[in-house]
Structures are given as C-alpha cells and as structure tokens.
Backbone as ProteinMPNN parsed JSONL, in Angstrom:
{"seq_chain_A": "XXXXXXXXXXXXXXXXXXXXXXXXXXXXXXXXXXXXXXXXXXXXXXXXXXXXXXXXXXXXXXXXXXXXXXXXXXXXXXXXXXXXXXXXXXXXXXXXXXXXXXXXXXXXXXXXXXXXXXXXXXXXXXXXXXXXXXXXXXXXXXXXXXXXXXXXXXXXXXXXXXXXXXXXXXXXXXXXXXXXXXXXXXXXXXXX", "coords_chain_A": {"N_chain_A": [[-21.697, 3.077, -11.498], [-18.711, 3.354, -9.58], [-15.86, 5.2, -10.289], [-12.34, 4.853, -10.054], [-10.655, 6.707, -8.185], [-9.249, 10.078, -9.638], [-5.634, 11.233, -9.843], [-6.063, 14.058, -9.277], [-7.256, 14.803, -7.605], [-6.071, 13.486, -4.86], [-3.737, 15.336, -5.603], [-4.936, 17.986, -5.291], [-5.576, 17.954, -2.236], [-3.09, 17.106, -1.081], [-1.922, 20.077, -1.834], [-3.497, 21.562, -0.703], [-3.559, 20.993, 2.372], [-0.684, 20.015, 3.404], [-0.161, 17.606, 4.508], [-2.548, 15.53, 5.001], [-3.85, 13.424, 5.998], [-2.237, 13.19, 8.332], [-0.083, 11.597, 8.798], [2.468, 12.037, 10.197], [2.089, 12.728, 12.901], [-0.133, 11.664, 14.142], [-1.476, 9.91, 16.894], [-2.649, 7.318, 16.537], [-2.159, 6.741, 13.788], [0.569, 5.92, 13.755], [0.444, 3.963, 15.58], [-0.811, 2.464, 13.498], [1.514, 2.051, 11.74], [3.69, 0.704, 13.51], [2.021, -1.425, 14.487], [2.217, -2.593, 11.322], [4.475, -3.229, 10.434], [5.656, -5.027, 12.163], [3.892, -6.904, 11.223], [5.402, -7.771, 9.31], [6.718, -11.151, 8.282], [8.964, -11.994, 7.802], [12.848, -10.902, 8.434], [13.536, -9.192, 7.301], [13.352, -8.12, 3.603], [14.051, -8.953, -0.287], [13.221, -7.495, -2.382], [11.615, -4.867, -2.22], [7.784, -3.751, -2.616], [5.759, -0.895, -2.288], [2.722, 0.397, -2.743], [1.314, 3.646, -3.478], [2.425, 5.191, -1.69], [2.263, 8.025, -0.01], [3.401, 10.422, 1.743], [5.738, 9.511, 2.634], [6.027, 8.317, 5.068], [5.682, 5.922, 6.551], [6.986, 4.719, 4.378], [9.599, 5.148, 4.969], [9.802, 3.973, 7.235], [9.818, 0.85, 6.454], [11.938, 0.72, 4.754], [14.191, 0.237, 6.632], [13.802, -2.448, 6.63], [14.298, -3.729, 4.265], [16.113, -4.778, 1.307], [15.851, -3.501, -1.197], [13.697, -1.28, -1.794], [10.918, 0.051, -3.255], [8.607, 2.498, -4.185], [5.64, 3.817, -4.586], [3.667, 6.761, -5.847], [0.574, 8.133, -7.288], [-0.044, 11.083, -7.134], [1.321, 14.057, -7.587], [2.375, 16.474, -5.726], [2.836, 14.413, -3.017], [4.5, 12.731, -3.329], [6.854, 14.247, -3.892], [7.309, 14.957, -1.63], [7.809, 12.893, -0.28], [10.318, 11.754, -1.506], [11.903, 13.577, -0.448], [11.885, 13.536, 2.217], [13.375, 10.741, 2.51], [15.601, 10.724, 1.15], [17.877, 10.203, 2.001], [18.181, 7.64, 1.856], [19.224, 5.078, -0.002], [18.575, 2.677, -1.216], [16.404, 3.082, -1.928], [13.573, 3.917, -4.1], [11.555, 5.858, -5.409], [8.829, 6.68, -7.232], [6.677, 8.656, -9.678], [3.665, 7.332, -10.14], [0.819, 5.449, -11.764], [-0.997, 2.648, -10.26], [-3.514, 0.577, -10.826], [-3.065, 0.988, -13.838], [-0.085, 1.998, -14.624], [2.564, -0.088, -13.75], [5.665, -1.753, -12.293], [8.017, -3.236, -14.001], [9.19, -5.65, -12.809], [9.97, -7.846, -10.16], [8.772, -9.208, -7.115], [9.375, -10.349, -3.675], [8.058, -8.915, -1.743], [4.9, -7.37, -1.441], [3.043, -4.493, -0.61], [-0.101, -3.083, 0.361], [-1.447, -0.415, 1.626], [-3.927, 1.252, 2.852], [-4.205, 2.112, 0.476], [-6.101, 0.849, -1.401], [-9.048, 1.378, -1.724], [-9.414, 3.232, -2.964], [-9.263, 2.955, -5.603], [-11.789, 1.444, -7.787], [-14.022, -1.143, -8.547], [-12.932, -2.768, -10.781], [-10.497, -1.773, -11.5], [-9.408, -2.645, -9.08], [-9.636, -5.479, -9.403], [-7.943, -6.006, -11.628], [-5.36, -4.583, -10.244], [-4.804, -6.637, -8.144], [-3.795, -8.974, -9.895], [-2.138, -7.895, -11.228], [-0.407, -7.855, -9.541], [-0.413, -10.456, -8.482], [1.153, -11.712, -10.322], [3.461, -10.422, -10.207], [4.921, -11.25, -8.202], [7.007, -12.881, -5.756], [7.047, -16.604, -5.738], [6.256, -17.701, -2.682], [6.412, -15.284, -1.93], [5.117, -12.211, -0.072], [1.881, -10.247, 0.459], [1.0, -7.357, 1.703], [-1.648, -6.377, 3.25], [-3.286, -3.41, 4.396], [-5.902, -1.56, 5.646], [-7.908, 1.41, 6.415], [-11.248, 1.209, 8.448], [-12.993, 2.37, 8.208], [-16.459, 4.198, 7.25], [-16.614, 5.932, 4.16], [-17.433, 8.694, 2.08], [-16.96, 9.341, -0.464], [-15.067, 7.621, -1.664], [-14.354, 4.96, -3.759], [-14.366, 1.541, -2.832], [-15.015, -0.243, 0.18], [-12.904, -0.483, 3.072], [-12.786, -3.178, 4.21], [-13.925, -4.668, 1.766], [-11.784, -4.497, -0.203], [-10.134, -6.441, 1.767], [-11.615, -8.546, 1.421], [-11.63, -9.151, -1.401], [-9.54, -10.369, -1.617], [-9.164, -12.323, 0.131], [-10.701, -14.043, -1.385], [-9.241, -15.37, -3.178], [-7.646, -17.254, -1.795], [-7.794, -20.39, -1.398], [-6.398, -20.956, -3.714], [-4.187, -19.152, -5.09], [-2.977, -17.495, -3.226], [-2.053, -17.641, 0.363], [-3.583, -17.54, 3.417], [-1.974, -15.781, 6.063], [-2.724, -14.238, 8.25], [-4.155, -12.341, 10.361], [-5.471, -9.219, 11.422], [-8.062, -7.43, 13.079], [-8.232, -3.939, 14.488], [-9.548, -1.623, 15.911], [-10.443, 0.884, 14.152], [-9.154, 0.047, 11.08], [-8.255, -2.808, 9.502], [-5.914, -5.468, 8.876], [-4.179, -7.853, 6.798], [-2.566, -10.603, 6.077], [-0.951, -12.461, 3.265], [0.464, -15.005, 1.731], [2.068, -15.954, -1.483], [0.986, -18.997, -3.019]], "CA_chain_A": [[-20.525, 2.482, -10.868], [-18.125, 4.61, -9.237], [-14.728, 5.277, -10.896], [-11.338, 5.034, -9.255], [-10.422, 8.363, -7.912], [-8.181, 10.277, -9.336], [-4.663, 11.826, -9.49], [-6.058, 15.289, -9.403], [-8.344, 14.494, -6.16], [-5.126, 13.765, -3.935], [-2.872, 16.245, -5.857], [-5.848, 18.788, -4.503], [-5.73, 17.482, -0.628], [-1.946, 17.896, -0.623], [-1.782, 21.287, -2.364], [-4.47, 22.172, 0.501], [-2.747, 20.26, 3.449], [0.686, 19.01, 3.175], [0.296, 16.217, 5.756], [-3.72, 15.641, 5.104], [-4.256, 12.64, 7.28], [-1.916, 13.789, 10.121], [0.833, 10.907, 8.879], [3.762, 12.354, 10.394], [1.779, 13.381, 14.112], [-1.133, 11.433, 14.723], [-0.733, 8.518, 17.589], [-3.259, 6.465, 15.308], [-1.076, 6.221, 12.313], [2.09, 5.383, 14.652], [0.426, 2.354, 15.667], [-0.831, 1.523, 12.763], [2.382, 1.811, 11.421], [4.078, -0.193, 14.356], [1.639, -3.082, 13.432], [2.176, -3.021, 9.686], [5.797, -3.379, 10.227], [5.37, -6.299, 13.185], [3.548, -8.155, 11.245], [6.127, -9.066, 8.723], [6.957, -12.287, 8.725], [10.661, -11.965, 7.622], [13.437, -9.547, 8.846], [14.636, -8.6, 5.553], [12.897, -8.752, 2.278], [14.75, -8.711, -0.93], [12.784, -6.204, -2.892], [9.046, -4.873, -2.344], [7.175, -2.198, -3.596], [4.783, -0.068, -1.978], [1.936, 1.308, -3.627], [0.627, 4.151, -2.915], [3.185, 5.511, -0.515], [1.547, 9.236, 0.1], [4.606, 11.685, 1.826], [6.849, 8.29, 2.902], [6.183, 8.426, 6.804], [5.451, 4.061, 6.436], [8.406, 4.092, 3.848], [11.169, 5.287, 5.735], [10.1, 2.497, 8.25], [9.722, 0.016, 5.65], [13.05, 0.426, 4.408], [14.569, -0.627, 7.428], [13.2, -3.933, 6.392], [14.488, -4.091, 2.533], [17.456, -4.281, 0.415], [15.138, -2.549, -2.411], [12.522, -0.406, -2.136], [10.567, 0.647, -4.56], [7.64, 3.245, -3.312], [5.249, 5.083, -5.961], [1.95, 7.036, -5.575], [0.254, 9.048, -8.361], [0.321, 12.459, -6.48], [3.173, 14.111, -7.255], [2.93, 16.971, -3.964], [2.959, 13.947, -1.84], [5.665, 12.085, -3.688], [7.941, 14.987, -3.509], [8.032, 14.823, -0.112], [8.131, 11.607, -0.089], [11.699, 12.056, -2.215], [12.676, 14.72, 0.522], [11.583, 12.566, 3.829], [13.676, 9.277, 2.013], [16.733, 11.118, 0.223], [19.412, 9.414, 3.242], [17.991, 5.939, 1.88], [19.804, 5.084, -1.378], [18.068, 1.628, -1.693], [15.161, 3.501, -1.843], [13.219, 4.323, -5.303], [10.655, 6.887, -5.25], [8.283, 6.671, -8.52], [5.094, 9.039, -9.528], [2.965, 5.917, -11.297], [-0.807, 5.147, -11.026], [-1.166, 1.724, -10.342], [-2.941, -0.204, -11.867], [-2.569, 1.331, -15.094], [0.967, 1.402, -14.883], [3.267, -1.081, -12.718], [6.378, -1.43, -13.141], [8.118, -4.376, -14.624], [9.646, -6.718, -12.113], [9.16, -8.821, -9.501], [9.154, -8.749, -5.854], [9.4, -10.81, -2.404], [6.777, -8.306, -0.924], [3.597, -6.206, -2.238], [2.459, -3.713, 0.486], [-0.84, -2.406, 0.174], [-1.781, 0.283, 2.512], [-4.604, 2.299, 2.552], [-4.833, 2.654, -1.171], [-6.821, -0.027, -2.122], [-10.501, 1.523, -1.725], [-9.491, 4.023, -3.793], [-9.681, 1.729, -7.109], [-12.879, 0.434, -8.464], [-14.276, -2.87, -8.588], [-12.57, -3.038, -12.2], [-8.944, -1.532, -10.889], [-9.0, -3.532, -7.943], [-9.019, -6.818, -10.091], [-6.586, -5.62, -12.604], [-4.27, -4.838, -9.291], [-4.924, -8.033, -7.553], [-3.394, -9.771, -10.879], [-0.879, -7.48, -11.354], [0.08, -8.063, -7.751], [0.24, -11.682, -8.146], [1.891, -11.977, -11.497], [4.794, -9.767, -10.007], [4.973, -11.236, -6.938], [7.587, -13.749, -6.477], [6.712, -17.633, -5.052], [6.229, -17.62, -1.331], [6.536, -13.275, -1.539], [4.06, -11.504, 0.739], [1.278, -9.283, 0.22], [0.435, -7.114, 2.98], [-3.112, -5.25, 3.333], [-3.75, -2.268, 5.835], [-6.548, -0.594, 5.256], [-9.006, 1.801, 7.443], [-12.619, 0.37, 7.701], [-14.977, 2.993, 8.724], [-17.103, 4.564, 5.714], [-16.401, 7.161, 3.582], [-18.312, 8.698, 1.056], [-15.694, 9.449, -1.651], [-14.318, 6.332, -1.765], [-14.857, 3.629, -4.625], [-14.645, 0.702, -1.998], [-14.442, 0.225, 1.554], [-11.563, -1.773, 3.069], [-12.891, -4.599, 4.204], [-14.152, -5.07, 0.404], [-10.726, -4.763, -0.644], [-9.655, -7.289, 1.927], [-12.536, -9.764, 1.051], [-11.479, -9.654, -2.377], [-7.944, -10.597, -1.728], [-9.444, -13.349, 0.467], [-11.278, -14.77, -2.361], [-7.831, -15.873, -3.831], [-7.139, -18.082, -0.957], [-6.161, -21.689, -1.293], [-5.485, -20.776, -4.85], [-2.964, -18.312, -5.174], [-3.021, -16.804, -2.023], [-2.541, -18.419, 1.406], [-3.757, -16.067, 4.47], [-0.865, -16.229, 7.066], [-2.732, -13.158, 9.404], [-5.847, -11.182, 10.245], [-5.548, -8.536, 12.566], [-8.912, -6.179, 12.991], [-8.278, -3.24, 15.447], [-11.109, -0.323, 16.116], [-10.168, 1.311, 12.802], [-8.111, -0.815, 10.521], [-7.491, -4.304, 9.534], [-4.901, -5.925, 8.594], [-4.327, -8.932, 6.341], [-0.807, -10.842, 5.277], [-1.143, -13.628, 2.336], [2.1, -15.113, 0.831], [1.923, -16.586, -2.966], [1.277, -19.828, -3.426]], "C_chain_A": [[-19.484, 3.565, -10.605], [-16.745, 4.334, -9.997], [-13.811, 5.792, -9.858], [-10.917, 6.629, -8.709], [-8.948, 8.535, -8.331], [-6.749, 10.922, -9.266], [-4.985, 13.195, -8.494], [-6.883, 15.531, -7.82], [-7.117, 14.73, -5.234], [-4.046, 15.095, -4.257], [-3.489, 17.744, -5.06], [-5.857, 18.64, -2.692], [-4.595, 17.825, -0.583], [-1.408, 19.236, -0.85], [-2.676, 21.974, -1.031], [-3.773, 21.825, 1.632], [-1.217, 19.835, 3.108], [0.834, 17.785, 3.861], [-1.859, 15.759, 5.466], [-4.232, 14.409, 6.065], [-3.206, 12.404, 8.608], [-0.924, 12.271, 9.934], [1.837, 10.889, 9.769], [2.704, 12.712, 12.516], [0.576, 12.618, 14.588], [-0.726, 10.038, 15.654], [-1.093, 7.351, 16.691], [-2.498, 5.816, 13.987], [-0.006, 5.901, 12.56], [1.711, 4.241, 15.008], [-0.001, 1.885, 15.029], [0.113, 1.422, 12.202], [3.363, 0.44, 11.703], [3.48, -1.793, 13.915], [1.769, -3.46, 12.523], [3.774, -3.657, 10.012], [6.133, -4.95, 11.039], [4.596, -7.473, 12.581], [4.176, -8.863, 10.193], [6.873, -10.193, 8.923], [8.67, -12.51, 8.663], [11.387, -10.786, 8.302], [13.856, -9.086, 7.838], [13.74, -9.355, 4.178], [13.928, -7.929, 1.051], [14.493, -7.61, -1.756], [11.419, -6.411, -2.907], [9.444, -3.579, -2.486], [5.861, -2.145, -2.741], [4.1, 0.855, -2.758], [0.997, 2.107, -3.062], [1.516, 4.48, -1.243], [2.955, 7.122, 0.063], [3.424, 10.143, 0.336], [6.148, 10.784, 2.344], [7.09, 8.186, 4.399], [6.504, 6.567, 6.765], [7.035, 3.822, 5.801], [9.483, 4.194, 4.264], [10.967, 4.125, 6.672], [10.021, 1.456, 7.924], [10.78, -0.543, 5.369], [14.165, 0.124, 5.173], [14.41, -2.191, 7.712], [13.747, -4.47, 5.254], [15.929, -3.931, 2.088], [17.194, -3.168, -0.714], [14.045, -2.213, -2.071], [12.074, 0.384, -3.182], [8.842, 1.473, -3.781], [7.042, 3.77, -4.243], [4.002, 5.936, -5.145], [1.824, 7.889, -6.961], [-0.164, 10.297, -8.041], [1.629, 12.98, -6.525], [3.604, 15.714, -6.413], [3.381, 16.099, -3.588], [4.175, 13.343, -2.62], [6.866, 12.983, -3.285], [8.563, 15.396, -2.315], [8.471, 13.673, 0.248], [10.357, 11.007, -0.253], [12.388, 12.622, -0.662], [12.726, 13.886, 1.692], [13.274, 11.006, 3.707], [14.839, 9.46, 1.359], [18.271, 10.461, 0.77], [19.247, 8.122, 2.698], [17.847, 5.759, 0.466], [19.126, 3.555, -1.824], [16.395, 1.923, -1.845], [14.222, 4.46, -2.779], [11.843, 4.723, -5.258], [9.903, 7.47, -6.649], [7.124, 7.398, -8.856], [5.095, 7.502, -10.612], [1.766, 5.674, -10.196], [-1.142, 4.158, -11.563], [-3.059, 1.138, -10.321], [-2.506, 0.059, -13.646], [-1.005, 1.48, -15.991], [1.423, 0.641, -13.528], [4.911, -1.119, -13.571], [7.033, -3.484, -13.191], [9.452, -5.168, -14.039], [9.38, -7.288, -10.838], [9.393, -8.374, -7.372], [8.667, -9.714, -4.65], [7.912, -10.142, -1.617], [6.37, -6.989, -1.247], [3.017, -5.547, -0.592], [1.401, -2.641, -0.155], [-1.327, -1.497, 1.443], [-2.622, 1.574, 2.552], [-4.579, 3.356, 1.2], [-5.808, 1.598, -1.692], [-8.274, 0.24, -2.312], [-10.615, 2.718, -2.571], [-9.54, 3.981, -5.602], [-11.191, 1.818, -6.905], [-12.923, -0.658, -8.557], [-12.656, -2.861, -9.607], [-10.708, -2.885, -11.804], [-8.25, -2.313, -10.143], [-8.488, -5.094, -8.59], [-7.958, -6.98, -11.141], [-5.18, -5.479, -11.386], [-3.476, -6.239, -8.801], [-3.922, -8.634, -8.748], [-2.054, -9.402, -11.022], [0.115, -7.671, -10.34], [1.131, -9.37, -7.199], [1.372, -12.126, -8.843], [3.439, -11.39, -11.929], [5.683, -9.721, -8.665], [5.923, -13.004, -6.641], [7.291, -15.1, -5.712], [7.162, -17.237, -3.744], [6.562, -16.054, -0.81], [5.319, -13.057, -0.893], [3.3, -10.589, 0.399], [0.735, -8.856, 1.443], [-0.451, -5.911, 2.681], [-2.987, -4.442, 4.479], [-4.831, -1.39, 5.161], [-7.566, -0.449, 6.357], [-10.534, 1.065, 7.412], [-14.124, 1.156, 8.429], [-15.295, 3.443, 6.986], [-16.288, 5.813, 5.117], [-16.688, 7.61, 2.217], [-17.915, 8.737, -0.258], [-15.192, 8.188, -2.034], [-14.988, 5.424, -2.777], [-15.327, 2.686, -3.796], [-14.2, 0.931, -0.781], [-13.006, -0.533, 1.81], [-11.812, -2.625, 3.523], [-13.303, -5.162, 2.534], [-13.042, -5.232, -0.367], [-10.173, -6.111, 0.095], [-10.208, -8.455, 1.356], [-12.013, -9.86, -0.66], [-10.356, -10.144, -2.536], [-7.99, -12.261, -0.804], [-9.867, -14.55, -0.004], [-10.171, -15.611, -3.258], [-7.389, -16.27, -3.223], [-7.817, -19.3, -1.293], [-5.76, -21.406, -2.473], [-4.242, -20.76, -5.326], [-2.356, -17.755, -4.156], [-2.953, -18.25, -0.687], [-2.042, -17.569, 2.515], [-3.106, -16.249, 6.031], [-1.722, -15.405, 8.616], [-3.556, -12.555, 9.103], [-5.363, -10.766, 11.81], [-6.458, -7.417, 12.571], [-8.308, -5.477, 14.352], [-9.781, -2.268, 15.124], [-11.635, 0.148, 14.844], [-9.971, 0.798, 12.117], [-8.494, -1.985, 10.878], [-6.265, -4.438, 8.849], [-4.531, -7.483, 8.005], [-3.178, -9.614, 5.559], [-1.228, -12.102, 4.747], [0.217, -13.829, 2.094], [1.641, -16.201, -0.077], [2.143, -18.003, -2.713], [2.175, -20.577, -4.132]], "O_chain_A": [[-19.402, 4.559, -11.326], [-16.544, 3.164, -10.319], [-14.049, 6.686, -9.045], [-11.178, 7.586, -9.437], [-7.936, 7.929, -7.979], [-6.688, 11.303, -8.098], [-4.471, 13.433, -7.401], [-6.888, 16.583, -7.181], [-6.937, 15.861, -4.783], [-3.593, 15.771, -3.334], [-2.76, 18.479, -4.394], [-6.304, 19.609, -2.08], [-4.486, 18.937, -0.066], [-0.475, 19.607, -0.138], [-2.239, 23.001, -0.511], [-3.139, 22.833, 1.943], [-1.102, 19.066, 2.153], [1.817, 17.047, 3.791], [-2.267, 15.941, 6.613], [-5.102, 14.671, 6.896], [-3.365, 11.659, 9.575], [-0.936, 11.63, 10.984], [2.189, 9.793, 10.205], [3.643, 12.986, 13.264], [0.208, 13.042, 15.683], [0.129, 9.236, 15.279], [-0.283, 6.576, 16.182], [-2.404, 4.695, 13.488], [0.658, 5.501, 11.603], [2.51, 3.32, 14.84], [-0.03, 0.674, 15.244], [0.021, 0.295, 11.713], [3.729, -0.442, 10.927], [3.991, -2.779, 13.384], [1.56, -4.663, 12.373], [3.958, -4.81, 9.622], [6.782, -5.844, 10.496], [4.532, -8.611, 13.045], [3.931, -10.038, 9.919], [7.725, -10.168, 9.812], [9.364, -13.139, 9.462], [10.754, -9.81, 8.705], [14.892, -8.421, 7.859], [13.547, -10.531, 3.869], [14.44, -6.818, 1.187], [15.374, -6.767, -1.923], [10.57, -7.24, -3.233], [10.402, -2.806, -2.504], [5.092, -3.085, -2.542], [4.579, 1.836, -3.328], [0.069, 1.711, -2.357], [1.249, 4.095, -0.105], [3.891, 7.353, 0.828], [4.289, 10.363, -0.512], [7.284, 11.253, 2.404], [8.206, 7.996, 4.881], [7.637, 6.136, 6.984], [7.953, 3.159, 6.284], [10.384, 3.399, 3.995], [11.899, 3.349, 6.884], [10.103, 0.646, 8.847], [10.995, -1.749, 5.491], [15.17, -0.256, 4.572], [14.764, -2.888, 8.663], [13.722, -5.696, 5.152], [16.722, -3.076, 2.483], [17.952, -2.266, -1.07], [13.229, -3.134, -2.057], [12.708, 1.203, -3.846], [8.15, 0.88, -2.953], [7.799, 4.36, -5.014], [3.573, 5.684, -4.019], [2.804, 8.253, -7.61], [-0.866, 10.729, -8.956], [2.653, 12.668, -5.917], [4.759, 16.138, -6.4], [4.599, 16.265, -3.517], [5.148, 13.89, -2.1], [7.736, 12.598, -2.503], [9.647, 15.887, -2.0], [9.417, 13.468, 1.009], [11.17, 10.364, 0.411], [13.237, 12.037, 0.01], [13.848, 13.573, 2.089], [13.921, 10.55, 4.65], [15.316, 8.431, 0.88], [19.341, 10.304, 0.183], [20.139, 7.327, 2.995], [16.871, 6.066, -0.219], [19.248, 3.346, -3.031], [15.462, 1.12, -1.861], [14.038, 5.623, -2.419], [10.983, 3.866, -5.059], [10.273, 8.536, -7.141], [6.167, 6.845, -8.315], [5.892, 6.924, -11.35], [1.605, 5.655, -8.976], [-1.515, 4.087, -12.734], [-3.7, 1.676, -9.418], [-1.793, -0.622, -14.384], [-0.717, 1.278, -17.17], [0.815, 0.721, -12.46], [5.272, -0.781, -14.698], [6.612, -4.503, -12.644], [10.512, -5.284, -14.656], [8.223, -7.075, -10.474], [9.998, -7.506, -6.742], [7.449, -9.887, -4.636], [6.993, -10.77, -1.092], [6.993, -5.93, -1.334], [2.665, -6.253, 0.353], [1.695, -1.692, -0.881], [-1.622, -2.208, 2.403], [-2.176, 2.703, 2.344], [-4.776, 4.549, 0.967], [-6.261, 1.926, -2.788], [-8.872, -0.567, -3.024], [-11.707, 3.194, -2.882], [-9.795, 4.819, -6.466], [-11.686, 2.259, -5.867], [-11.893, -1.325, -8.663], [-11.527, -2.94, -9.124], [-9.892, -3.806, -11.866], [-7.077, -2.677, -10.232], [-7.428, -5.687, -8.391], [-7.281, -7.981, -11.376], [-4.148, -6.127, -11.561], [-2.345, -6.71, -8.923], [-2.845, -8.787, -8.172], [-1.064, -10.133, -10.987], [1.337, -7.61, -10.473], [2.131, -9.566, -6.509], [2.333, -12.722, -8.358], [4.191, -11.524, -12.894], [6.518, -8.952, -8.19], [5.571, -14.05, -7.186], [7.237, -14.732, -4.539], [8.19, -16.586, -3.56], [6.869, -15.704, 0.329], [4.396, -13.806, -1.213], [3.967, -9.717, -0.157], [0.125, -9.608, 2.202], [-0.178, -4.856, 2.109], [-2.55, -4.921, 5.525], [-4.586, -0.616, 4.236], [-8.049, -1.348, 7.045], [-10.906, 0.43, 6.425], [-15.263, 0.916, 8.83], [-14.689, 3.17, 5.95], [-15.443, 6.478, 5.716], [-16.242, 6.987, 1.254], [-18.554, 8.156, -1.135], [-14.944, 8.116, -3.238], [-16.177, 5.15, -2.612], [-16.554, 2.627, -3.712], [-13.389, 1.789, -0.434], [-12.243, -1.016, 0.974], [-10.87, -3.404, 3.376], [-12.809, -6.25, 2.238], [-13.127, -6.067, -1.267], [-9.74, -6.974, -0.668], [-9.493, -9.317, 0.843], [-12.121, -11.012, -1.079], [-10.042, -10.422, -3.694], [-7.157, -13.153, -0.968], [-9.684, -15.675, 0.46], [-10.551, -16.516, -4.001], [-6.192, -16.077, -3.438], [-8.942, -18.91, -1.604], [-4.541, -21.555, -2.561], [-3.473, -21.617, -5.76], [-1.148, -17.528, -4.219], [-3.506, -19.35, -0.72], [-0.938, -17.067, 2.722], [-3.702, -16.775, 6.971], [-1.486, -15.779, 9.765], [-3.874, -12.17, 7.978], [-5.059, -11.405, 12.817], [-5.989, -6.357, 12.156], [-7.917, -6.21, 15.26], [-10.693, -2.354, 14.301], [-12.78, -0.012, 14.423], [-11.137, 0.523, 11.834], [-8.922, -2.358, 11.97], [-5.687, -3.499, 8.302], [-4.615, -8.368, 8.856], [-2.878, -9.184, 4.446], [-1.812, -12.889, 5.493], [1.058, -12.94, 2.228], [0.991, -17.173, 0.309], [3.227, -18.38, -2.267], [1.942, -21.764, -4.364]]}, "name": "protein", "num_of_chains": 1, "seq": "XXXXXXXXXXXXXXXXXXXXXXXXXXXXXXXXXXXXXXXXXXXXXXXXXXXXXXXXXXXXXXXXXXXXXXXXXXXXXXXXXXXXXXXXXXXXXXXXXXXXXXXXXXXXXXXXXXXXXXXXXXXXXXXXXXXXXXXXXXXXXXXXXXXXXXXXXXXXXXXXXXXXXXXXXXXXXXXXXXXXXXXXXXXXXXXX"}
C-alpha cells in the first residue's frame, strides 16, 4: 500500500524549482483557478481554510472571498513564499501543518481542497474526510479541484479522491456541482 507522500518530497521540488508546476505563469492553472473561485456559491465566506496551499497563487484569490483565511501546506520553501506573495492580506493566516495529522482546531464555513488530496493514502484520505466534516460548520462548503490524468508518484488519483467524497452524499454531504474539464474536475458539497 502506498504511503502518503511526504514533507521532504515537496520540500525537494521547491528547493529544485521555486514555482514547480508553473502556478504563477501557466494559462492552465489561471483557469483553473478562475473556475475554482466561480464556482463558489457565496460571495463572502466567514472563515475557510485551505489545505495545502503550495506558494499562495489560489490564496491571494481566495482571500478576496473571506473575512478569515487560514492557508497551510507542509512544505515550508513553498509556504514561505506563500507568507511573501500574501503579506498585504492581514486576514490572511499562513501555517506550515501536515494535514491530516495535524488540523487545526476550529471550525469553518468553507474547506478547500485543491490538488492535495491524491497525495494522502487511502488511510489519510479518510482521516481528512472526517476531519473535514467534523470542522466544517452546518451548510459550510467543501470544495474539490483536483487534476485527473495519472501519475506515478502519487498515492491516489483525483477522481478517487473525488469518489470518495461522493460516497458521503445524502449523508453528510450534499453535491451542489460537478464540473470535469480536459484535466481537472471539480466538485462542491455543502454539510448536511
């Protein structure tokens, strides 16, 4: 069984690259951006947390959306840029932490997952998922983006991440939005 990947894997890619998937320059990641942001359902959420926020290209456009932001990743190259990119935006909290192992301890309107989720393990992924819900506040949003071609490194793909987040629909979950493009899907639930 494969094991989550980790710190030292991305801390290695940004020590090699500073930008390693072309965040800040590629058209690709501008519109997936554009869509992540379009497809929230509110204009203003009260406080979400992004996990897994790499150098903060998404979070600076995020936080045009929030009263609180809260942003982590467990790389701490990419965080530190992340800090540097995000330093004008005072509602805007910039954490190393490697979720799921830690989380932090309060609640939130809206969970943004974005192209971290295939980087867990089965085992991580369901410890997330929980942690996700259990900090997530009635009728708060969880929003998926993740790429969906292969890749060999990777614990899971991203449709396997979405399908497992699907599996928690009528439950806990109820699935407001599916948007596949070429690359990417895209998947918005809000808490039961």
């Amino acid at each position: 069984m494969k094991q989550s990947l980790p710190a030292s894997y991305f801390d290695n890619l940004y020590t090699a690259d500073p930008d390693p998937w072309k965040f800040e320059t590629s058209e690709y990641e501008a519109n997936k951006y554009a869509a992540t942001i379009a497809a929230l359902p509110r204009s203003r959420y009260h406080s979400a947390f992004e996990i897994g926020c790499s150098i903060g290209v998404l979070t600076a456009k995020l936080a045009n959306r929030c009263d609180r932001l809260l942003s982590v990743d467990l790389s701490e190259p990419a965080l530190n840029r992340a800090i540097k990119r995000c330093e004008s935006l005072p509602h805007v909290r910039l954490q190393l932490m490697g979720v799921p192992q830690e989380y932090p301890d309060e609640t939130f309107d809206l969970t943004l997952v974005s192209e971290v989720g295939y980087y867990w393990c089965w085992e991580d992924l369901r410890k997330a998922q929980q942690l996700i819900l259990s900090h997530l506040e009635p009728g708060g949003h969880v929003l998926l983006v993740h790429w969906t071609l292969y890749a060999k490194d990777y614990p899971l793909s991203g449709d396997e991440v979405h399908e497992a987040f699907l599996e928690l629909v009528p439950t806990q979950l109820r699935h407001l939005k599916a948007q596949r493009e070429e690359q990417y899907r895209l998947d918005l639930f809000e808490k039961v």
